[in-house]
mmCIF file of the N, C-alpha and C atoms, coordinates in Angstrom:
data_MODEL
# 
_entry.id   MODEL 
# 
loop_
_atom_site.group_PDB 
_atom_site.id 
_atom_site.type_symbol 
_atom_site.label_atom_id 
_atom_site.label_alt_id 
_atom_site.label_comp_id 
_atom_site.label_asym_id 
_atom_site.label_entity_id 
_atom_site.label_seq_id 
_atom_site.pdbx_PDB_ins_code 
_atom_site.Cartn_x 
_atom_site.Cartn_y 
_atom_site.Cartn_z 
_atom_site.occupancy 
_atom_site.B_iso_or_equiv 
_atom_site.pdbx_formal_charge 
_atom_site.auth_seq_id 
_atom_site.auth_comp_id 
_atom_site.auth_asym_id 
_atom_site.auth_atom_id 
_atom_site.pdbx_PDB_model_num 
ATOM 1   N N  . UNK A 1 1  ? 117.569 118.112 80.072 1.00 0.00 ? 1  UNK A N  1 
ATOM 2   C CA . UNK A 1 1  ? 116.245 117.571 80.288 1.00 0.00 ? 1  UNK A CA 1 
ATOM 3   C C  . UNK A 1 1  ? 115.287 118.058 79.202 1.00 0.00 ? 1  UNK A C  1 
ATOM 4   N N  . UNK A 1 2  ? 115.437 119.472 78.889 1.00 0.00 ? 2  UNK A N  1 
ATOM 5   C CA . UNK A 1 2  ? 114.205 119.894 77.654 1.00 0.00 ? 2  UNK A CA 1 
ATOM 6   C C  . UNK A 1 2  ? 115.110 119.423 76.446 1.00 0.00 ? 2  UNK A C  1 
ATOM 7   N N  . UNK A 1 3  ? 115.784 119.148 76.374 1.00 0.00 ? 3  UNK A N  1 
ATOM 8   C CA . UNK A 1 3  ? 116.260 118.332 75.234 1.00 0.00 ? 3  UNK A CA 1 
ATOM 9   C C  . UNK A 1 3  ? 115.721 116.652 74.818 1.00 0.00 ? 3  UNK A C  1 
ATOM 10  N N  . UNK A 1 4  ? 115.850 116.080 75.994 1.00 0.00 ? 4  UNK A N  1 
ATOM 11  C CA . UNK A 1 4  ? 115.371 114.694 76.451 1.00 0.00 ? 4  UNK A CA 1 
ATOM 12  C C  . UNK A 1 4  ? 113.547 114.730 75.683 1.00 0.00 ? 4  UNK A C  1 
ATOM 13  N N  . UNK A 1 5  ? 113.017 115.528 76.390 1.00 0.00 ? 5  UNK A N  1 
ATOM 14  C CA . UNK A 1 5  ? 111.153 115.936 76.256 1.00 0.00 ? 5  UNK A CA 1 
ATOM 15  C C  . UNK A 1 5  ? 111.150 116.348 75.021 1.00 0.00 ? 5  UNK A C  1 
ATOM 16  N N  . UNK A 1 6  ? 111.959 116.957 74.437 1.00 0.00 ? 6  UNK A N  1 
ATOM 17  C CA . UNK A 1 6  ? 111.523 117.168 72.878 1.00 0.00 ? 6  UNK A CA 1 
ATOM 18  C C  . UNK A 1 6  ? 111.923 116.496 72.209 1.00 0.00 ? 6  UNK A C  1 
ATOM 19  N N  . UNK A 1 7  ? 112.757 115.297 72.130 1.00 0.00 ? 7  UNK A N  1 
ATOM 20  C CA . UNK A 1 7  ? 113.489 114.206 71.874 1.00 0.00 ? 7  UNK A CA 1 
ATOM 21  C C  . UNK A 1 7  ? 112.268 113.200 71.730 1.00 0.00 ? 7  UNK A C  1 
ATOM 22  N N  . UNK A 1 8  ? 111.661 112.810 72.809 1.00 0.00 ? 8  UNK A N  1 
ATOM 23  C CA . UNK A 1 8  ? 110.381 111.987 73.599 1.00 0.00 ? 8  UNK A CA 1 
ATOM 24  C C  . UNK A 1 8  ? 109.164 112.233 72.424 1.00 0.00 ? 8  UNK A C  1 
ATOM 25  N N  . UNK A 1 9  ? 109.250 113.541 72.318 1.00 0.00 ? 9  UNK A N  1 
ATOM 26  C CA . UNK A 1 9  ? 107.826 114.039 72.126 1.00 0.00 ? 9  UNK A CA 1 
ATOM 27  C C  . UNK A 1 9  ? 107.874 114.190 70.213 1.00 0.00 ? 9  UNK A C  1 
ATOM 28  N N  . UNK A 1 10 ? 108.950 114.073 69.498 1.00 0.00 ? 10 UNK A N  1 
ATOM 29  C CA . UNK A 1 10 ? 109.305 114.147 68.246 1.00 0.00 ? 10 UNK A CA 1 
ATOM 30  C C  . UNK A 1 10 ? 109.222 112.552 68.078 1.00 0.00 ? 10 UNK A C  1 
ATOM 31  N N  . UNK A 1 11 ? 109.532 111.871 68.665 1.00 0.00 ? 11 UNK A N  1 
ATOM 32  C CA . UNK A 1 11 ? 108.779 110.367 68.637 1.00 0.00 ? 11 UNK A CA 1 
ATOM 33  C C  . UNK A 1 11 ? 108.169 109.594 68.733 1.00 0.00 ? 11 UNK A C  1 
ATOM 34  N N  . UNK A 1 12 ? 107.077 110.558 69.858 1.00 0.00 ? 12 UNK A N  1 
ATOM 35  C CA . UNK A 1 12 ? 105.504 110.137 69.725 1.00 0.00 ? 12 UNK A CA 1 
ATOM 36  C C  . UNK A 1 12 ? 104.883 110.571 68.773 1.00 0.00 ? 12 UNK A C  1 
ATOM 37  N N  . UNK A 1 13 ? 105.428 111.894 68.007 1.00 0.00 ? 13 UNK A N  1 
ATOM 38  C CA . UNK A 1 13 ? 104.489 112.363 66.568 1.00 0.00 ? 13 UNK A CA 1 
ATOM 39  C C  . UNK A 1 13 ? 104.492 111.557 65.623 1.00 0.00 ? 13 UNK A C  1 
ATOM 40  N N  . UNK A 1 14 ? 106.499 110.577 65.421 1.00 0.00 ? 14 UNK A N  1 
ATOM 41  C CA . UNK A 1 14 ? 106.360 110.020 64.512 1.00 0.00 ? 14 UNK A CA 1 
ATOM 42  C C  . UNK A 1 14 ? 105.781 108.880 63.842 1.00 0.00 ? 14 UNK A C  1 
ATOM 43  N N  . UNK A 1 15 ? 105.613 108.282 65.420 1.00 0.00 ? 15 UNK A N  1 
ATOM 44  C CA . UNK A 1 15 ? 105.013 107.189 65.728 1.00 0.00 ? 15 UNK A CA 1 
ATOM 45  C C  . UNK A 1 15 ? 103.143 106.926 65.246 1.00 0.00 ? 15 UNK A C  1 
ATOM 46  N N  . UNK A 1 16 ? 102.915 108.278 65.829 1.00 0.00 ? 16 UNK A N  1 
ATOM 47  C CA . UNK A 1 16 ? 101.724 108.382 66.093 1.00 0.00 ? 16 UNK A CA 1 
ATOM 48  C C  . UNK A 1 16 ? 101.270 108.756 64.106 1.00 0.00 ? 16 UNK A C  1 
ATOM 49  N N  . UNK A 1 17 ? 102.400 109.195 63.614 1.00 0.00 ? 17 UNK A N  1 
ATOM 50  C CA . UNK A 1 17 ? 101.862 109.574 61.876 1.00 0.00 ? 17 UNK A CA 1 
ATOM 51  C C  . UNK A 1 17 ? 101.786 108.183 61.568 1.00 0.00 ? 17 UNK A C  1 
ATOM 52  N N  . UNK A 1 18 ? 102.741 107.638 61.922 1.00 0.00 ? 18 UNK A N  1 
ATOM 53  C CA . UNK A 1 18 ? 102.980 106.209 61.130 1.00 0.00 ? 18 UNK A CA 1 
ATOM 54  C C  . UNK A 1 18 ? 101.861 105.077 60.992 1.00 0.00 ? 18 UNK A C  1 
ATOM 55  N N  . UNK A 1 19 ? 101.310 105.383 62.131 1.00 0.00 ? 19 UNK A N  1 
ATOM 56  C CA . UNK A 1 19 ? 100.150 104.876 62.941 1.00 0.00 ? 19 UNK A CA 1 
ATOM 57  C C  . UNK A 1 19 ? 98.890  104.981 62.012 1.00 0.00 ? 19 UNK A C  1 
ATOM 58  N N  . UNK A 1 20 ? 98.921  106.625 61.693 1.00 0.00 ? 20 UNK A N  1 
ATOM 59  C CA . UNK A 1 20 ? 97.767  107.161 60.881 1.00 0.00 ? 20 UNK A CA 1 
ATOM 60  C C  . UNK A 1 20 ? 97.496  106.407 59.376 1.00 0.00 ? 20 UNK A C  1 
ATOM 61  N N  . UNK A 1 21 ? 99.150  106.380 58.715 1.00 0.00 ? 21 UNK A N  1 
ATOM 62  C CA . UNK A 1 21 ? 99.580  106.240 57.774 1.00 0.00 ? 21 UNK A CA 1 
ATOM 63  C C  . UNK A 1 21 ? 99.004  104.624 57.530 1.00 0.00 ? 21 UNK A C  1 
ATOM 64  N N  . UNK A 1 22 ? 98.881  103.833 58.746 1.00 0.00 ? 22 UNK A N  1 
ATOM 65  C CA . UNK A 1 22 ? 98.172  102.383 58.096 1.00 0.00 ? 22 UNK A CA 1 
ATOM 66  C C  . UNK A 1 22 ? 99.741  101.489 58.323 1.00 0.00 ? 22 UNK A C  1 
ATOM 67  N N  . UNK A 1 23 ? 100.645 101.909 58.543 1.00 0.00 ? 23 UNK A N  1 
ATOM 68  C CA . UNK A 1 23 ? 101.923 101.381 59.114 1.00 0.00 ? 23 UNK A CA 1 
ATOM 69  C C  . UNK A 1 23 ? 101.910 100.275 60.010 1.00 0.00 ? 23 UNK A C  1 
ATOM 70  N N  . UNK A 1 24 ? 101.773 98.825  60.221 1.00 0.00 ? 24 UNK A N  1 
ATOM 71  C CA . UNK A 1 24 ? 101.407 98.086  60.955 1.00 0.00 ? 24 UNK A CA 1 
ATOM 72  C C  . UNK A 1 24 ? 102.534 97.693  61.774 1.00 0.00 ? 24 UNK A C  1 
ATOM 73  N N  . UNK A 1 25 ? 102.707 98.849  62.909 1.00 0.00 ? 25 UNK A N  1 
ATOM 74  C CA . UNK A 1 25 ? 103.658 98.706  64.145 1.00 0.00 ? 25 UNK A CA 1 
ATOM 75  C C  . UNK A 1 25 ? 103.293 97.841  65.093 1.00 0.00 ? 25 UNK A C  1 
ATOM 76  N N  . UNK A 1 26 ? 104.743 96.839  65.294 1.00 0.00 ? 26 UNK A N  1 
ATOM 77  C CA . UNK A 1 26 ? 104.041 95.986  66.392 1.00 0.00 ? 26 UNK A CA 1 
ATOM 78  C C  . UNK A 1 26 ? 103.702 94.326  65.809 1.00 0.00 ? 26 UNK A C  1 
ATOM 79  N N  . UNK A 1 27 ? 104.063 94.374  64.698 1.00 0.00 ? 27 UNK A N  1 
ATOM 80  C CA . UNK A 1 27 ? 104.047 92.916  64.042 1.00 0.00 ? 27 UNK A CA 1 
ATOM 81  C C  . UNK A 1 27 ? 105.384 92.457  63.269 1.00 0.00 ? 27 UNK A C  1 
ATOM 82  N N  . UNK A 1 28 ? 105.910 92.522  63.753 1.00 0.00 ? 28 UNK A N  1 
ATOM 83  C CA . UNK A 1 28 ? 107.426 91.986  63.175 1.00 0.00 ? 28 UNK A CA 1 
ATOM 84  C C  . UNK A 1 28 ? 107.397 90.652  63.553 1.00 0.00 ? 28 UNK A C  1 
ATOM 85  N N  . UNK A 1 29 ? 108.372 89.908  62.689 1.00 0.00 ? 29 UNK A N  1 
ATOM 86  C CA . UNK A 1 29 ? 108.769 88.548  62.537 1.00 0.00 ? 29 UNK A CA 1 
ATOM 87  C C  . UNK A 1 29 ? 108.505 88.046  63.802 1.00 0.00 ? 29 UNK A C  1 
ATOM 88  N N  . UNK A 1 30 ? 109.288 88.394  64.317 1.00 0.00 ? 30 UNK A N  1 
ATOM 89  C CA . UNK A 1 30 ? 109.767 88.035  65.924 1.00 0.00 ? 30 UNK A CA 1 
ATOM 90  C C  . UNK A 1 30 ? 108.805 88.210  67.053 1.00 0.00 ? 30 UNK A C  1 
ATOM 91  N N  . UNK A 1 31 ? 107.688 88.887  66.732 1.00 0.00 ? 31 UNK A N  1 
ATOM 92  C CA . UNK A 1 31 ? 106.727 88.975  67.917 1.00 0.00 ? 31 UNK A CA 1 
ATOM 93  C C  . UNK A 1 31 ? 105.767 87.429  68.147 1.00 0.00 ? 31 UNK A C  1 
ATOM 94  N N  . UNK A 1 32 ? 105.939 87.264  69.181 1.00 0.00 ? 32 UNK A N  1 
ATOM 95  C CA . UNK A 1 32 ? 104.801 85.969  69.802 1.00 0.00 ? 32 UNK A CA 1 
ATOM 96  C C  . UNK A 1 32 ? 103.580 86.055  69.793 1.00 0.00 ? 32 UNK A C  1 
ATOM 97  N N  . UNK A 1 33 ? 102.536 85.498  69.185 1.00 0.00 ? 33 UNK A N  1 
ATOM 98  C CA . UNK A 1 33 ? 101.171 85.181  69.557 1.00 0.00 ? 33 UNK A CA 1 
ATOM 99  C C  . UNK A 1 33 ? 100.859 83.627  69.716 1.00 0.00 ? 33 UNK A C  1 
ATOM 100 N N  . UNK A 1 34 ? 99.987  84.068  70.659 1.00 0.00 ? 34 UNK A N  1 
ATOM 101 C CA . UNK A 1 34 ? 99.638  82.544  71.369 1.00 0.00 ? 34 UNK A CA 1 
ATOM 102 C C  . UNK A 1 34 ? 98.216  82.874  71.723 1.00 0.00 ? 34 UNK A C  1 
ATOM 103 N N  . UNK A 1 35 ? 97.211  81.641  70.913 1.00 0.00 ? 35 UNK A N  1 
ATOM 104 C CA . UNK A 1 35 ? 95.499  82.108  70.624 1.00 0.00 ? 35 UNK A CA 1 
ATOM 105 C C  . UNK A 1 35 ? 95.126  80.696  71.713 1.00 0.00 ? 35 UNK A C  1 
ATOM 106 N N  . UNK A 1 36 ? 94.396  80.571  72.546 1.00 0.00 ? 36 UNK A N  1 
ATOM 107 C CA . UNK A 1 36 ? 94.046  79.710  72.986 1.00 0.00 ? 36 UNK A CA 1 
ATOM 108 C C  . UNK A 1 36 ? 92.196  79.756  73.285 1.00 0.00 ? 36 UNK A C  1 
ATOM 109 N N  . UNK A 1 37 ? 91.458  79.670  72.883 1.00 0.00 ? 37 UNK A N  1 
ATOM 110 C CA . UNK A 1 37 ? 89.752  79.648  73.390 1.00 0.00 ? 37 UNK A CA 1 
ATOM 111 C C  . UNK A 1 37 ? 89.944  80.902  73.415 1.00 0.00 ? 37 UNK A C  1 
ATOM 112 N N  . UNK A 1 38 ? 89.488  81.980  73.934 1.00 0.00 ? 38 UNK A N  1 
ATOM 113 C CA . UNK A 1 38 ? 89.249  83.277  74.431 1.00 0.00 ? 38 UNK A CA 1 
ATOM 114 C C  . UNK A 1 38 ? 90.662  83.958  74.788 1.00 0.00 ? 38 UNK A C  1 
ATOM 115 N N  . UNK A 1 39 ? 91.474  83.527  75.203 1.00 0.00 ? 39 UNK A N  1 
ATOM 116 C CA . UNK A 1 39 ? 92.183  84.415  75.693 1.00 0.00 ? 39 UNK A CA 1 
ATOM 117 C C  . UNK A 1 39 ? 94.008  84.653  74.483 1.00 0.00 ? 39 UNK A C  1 
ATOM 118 N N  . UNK A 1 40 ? 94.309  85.740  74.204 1.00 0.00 ? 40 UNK A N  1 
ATOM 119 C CA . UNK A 1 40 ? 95.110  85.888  73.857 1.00 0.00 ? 40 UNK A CA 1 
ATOM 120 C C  . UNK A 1 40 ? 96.720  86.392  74.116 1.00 0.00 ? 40 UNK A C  1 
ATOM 121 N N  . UNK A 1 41 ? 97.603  86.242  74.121 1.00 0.00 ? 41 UNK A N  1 
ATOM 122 C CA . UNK A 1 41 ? 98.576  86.292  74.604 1.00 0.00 ? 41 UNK A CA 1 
ATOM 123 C C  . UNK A 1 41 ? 99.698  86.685  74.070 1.00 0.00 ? 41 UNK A C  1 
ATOM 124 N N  . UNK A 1 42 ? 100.409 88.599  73.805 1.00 0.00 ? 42 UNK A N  1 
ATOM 125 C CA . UNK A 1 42 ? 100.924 89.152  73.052 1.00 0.00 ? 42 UNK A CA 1 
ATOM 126 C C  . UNK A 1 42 ? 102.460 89.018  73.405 1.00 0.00 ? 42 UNK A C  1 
ATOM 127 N N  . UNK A 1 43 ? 103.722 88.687  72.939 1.00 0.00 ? 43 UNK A N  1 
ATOM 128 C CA . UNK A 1 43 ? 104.821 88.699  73.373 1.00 0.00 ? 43 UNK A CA 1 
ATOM 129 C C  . UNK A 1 43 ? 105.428 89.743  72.231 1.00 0.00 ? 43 UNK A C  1 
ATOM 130 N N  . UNK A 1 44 ? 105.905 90.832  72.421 1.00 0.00 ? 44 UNK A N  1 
ATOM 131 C CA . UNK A 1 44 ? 106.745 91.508  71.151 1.00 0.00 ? 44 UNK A CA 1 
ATOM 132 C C  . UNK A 1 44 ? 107.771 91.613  71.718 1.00 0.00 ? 44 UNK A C  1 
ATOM 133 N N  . UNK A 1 45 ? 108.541 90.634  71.327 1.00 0.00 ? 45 UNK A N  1 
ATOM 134 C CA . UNK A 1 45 ? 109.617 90.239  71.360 1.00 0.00 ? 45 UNK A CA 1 
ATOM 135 C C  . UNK A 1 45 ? 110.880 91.421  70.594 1.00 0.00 ? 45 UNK A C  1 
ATOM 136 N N  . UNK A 1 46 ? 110.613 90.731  68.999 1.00 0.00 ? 46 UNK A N  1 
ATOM 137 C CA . UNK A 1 46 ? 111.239 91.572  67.872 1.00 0.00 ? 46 UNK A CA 1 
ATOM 138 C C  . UNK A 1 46 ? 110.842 93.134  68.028 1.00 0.00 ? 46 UNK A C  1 
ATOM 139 N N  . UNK A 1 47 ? 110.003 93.799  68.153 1.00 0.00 ? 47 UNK A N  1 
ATOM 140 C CA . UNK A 1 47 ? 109.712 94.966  68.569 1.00 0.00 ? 47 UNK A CA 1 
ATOM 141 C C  . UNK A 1 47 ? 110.403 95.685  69.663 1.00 0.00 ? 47 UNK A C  1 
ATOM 142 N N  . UNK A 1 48 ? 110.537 95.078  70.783 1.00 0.00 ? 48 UNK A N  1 
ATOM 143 C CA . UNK A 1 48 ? 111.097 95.695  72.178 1.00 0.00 ? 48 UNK A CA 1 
ATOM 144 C C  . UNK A 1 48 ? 112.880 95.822  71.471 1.00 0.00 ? 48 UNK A C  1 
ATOM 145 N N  . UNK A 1 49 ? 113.135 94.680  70.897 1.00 0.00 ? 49 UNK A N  1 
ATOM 146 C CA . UNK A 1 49 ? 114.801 94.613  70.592 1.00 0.00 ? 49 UNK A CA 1 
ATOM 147 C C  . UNK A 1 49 ? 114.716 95.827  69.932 1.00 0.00 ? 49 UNK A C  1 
ATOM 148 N N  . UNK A 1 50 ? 114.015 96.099  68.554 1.00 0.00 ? 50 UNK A N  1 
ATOM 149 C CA . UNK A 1 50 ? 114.159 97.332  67.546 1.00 0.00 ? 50 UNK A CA 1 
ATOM 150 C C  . UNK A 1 50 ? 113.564 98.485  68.323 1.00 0.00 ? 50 UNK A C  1 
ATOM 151 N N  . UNK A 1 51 ? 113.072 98.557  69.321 1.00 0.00 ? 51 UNK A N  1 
ATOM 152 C CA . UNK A 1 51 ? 112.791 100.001 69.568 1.00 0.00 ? 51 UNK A CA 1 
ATOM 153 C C  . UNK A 1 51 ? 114.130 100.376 70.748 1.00 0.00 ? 51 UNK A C  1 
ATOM 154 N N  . UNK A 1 52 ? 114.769 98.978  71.136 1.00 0.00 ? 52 UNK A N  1 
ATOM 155 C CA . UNK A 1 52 ? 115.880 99.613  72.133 1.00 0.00 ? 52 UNK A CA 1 
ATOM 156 C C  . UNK A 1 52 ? 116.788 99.767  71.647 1.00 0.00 ? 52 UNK A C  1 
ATOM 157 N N  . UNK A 1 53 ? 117.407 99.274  70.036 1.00 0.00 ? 53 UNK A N  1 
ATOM 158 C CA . UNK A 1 53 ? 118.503 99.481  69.140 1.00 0.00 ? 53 UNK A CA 1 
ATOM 159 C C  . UNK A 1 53 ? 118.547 101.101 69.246 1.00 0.00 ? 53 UNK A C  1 
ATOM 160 N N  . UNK A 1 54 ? 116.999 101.518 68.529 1.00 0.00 ? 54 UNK A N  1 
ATOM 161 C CA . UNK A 1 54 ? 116.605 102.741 67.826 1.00 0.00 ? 54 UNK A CA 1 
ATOM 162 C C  . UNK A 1 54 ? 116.747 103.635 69.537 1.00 0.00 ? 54 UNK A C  1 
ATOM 163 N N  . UNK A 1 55 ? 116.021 103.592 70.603 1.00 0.00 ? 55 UNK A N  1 
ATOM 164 C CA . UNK A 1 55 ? 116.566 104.470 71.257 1.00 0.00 ? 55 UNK A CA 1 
ATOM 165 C C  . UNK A 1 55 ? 117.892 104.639 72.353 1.00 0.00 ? 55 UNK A C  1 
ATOM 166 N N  . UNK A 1 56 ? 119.038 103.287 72.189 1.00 0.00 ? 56 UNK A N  1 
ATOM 167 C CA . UNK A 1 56 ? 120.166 103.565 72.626 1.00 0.00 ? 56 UNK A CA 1 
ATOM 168 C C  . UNK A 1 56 ? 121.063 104.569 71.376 1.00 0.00 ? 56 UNK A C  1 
ATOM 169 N N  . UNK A 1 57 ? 120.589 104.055 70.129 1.00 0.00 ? 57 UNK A N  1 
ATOM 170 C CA . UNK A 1 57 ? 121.336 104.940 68.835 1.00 0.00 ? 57 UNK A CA 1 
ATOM 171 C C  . UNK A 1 57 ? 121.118 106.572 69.085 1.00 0.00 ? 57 UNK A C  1 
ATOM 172 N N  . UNK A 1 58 ? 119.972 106.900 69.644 1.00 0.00 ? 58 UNK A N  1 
ATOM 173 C CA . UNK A 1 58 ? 119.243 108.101 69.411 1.00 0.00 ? 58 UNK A CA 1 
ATOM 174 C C  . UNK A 1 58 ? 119.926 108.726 71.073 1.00 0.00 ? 58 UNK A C  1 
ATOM 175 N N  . UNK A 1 59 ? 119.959 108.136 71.909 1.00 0.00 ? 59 UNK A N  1 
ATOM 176 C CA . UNK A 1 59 ? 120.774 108.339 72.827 1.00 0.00 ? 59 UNK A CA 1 
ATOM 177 C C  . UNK A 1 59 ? 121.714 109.057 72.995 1.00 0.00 ? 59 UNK A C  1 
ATOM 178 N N  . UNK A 1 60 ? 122.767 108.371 71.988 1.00 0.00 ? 60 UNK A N  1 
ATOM 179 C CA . UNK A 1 60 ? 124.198 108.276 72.192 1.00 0.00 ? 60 UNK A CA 1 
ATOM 180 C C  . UNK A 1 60 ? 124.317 109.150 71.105 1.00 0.00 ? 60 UNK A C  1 
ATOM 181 N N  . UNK A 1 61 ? 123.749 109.219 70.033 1.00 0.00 ? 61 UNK A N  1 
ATOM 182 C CA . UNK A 1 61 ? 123.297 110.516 69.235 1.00 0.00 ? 61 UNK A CA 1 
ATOM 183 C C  . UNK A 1 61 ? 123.832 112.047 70.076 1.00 0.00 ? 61 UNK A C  1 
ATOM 184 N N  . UNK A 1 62 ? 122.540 112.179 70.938 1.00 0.00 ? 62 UNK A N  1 
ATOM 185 C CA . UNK A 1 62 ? 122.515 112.947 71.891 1.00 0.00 ? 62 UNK A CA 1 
ATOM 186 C C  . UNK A 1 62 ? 123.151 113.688 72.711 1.00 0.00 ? 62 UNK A C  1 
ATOM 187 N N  . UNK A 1 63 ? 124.194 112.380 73.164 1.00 0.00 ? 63 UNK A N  1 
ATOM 188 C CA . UNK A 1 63 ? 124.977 112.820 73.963 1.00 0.00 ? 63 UNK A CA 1 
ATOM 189 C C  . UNK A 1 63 ? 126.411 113.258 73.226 1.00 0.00 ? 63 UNK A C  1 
ATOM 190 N N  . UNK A 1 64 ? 126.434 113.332 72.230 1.00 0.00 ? 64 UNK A N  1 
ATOM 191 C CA . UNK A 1 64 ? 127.241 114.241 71.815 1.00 0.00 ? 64 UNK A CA 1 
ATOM 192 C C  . UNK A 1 64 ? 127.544 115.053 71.610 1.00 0.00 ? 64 UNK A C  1 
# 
């Protein structure tokens, strides 16, 4: 489990630098927008796939 949390928490830093860095997370090919009058409508599609590649890899990493 404290393996898991420092696992967690080494990927919110990196995230969170990348962030700093001007890194525009969250817009890949594959994500949906849909603009209609006022209301907007976010689908990240391509995003959800690459962050579950990246944490089944990091996983199974792990469990070794």
């Amino acid at each position: 489990m404290g393996r898991l949390l420092v696992v967690v928490g080494l990927l919110l830093v990196a995230g969170g630098a990348l962030l700093m860095a001007g890194v525009p997370l969250g817009r890949l090919p594959g994500d949906l927008v849909f603009r209609r009058g006022n209301t907007t409508l976010y689908l990240p599609l391509a995003t959800c796939v690459l962050a579950s590649i990246v944490l089944t890899l990091l996983l199974a990493f792990l469990r070794r």
